[in-house]
N, C-alpha and C positions, 0 to 999 in steps of 0.2 A: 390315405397314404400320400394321395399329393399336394393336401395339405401340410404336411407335416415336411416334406420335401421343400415347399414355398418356402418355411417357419425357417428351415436348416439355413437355406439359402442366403434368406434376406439376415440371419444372426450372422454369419459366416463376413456376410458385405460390411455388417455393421464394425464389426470387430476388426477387419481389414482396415478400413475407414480410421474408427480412431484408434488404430494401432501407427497410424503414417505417420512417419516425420513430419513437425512442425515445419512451414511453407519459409519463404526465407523471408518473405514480407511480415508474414507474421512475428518471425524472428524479431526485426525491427521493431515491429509497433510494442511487443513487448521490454526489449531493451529500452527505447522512447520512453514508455510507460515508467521504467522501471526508475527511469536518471529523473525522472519529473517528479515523484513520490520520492526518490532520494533526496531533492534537493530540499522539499520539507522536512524529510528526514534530518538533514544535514543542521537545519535552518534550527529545529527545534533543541537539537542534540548541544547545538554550541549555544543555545539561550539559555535551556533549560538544567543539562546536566553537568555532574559534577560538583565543587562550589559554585555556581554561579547565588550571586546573591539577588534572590525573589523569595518573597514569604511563601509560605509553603503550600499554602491552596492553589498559588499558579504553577508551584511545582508539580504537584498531584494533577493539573490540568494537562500541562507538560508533558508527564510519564503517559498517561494515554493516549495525547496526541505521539508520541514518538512509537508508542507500542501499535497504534492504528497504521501508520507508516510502515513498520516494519511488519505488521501480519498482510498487510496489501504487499509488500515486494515477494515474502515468503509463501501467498498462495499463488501469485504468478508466477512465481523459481523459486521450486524447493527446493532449498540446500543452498542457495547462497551464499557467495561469500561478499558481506557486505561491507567490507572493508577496506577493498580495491575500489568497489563503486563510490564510495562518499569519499575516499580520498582525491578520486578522478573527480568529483565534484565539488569540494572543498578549492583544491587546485585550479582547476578548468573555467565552472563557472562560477565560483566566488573569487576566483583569481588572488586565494590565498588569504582575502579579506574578509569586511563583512558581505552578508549577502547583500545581493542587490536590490534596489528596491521591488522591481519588478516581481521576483522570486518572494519575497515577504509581503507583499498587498496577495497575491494567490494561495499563497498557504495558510497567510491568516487568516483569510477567507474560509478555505479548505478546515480550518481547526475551528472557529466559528460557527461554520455550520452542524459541523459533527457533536460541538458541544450543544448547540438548540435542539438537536436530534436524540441524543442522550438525555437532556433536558425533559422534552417530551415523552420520549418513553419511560424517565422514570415519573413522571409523575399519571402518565395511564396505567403504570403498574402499581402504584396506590391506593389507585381505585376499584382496580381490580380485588374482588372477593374469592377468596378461595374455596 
């Protein structure tokens, strides 16, 4: 029985725990988070979509790098509205323009590696036997 009384307890703490409002630091680092994966967002969105004109395998490169952006902003904040955010970045830190370089050498980066990553795991799933 006071087993089972510990068990209550410590579920009771845990649920309290992460029932709390997010900390306001935390707040931050995620808003942070959120404008820095937007600005790739942003970066790819005015390269890739739309007419823009690129053959279409960097397009298809494009749409996932822009879908990997946007599923990182939406499992950090669900429900988003991301279209105050990338305007506020569009605006702010493209300053209306192109992006800066600083912002295109990290995303490129950022999309680079994710395509070597994709890369590799599809070719171990190749070899993989069913």
């Amino acid at each position: 029985m006071k087993r089972l009384a510990c068990i209550a307890t410590a579920a009771a703490l845990a649920l309290t725990i992460s029932s709390a409002p997010v900390h306001a630091a935390s707040k931050k680092k995620i808003a942070a988070a959120n404008r820095t994966d937007a600005q790739c967002l942003a970066l790819f969105l005015t390269r890739y979509g739309g007419e823009s004109k690129v053959d279409q395998d960097a397009k298809m490169g494009g749409v996932i790098v822009v879908g990997y952006y946007i599923g990182k902003i939406e499992t950090r904040s669900p429900g988003i509205d991301l279209e105050p955010l990338l305007t506020d970045v569009l605006l702010n830190d493209f300053g209306n323009r192109a992006a800066p370089e600083a912002i295109v050498t990290r995303c490129t980066a950022e999309a680079v590696a994710l395509g070597d990553r994709l890369v590799t795991a599809g070719k171990n799933m190749t070899k993989a036997k069913p």
